[in-house]
C-alpha positions as CSV (number, residue, x, y, z in Angstrom):
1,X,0.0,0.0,0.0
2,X,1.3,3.4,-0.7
3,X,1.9,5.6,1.5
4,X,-0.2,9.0,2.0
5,X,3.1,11.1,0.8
6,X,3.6,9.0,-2.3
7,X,0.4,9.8,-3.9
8,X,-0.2,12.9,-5.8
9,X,-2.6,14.3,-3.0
10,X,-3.0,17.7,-2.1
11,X,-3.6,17.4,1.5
12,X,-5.4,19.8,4.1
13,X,-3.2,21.8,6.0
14,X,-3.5,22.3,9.7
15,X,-0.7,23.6,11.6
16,X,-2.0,24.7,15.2
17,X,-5.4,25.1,14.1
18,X,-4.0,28.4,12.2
19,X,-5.1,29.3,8.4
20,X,-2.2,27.7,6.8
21,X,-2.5,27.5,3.2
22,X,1.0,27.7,1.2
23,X,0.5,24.4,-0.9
24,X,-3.3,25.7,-2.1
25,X,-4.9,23.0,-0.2
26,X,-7.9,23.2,2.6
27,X,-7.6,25.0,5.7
28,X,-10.1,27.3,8.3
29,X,-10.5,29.4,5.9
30,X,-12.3,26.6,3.1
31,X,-15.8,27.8,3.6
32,X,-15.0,31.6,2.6
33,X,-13.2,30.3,-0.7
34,X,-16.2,28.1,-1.4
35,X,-18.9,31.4,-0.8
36,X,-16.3,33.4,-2.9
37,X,-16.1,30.3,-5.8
38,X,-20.1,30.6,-5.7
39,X,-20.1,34.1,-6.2
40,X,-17.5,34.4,-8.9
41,X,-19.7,31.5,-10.5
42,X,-22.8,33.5,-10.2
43,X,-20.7,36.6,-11.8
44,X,-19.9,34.4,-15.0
45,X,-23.2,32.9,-15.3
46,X,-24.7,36.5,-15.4
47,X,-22.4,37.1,-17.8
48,X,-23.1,34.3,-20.0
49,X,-26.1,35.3,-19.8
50,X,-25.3,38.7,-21.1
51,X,-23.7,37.1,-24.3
52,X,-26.5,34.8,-25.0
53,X,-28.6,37.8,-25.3
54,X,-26.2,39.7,-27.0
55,X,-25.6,36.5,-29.8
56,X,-29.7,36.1,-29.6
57,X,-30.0,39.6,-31.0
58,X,-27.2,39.2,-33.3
59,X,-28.4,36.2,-35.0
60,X,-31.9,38.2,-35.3
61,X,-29.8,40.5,-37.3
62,X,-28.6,38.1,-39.7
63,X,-31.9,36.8,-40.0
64,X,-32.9,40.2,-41.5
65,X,-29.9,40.9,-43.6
66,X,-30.2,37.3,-44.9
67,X,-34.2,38.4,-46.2
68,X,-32.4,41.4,-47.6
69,X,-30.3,39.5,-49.4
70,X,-32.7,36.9,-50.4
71,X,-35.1,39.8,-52.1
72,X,-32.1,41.7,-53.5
73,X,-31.0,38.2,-55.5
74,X,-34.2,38.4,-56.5
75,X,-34.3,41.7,-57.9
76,X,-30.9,41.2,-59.4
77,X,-32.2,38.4,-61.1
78,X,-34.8,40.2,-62.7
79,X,-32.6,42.9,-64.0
80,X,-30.5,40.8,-65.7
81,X,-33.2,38.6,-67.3
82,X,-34.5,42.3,-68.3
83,X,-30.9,43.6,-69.2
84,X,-30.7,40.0,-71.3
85,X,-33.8,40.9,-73.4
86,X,-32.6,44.4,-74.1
87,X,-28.9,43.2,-74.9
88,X,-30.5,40.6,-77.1
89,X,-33.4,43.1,-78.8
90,X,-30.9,45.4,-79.4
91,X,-28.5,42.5,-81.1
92,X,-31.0,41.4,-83.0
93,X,-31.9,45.1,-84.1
94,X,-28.4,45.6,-84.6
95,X,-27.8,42.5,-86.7
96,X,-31.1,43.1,-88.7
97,X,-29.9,46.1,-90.0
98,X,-26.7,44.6,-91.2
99,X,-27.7,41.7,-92.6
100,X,-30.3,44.2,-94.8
101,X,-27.3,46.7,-95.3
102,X,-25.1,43.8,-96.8
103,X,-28.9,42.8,-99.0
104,X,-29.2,46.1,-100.2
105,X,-25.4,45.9,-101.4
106,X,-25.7,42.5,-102.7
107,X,-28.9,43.9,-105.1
108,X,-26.7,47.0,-105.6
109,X,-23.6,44.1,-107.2
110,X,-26.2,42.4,-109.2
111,X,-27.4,45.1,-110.6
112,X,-24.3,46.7,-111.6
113,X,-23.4,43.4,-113.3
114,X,-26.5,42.7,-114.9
115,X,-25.8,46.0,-116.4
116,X,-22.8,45.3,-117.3
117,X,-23.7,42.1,-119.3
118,X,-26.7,44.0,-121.0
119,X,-24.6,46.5,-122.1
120,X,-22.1,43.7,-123.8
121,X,-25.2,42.8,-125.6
């Protein structure tokens, strides 16, 4: 059997029935340190407490800024579907009028041809 000095033990120190506490072990004074223990306790719970309330509000606040965001993607979207159209009326505008100024000149070379072959007639 080990003995009490072997094992890793902090022990209560009594020396003349004095407060004695060098080693951080017991002593007269153990029921003061256990009311000051419950006190700090109560101190952090309160402010736990405090933080939870503070994180509750918080994530409230992403809550909103995330239906922000929702109903600006939304309203993004539509733009560029819109923007889309536009881009693609306006392309098909622009190509339209191309494709009828490259007709016009393709008549305009036929003719000047056709033309020119009558008059070799």
């Amino acid at each position: 059997m080990q003995k009490y000095e072997d094992k890793k033990v902090v022990g209560f120190n009594f020396k003349d029935k004095k407060r004695y506490n060098s080693n951080g072990g017991g002593g007269n004074d153990m029921e003061e340190r256990i009311i000051k223990l419950e006190v700090d306790v109560g101190s952090i719970k309160e402010i736990v407490k405090d933080h939870n309330n503070r994180f509750d509000k918080i994530d409230t606040k992403f809550d909103e800024y995330n239906k922000q965001l929702f109903i600006m993607n939304g309203t993004l979207s539509e733009i560029k579907n819109q923007l889309t159209y536009t881009l693609t009326y306006k392309n098909l505008i622009k190509y339209t009028s191309s494709i009828l100024a490259l007709l016009i000149a393709f008549i305009s070379i036929i003719s000047a041809i056709a033309k020119y072959l009558l008059h070799l007639i």
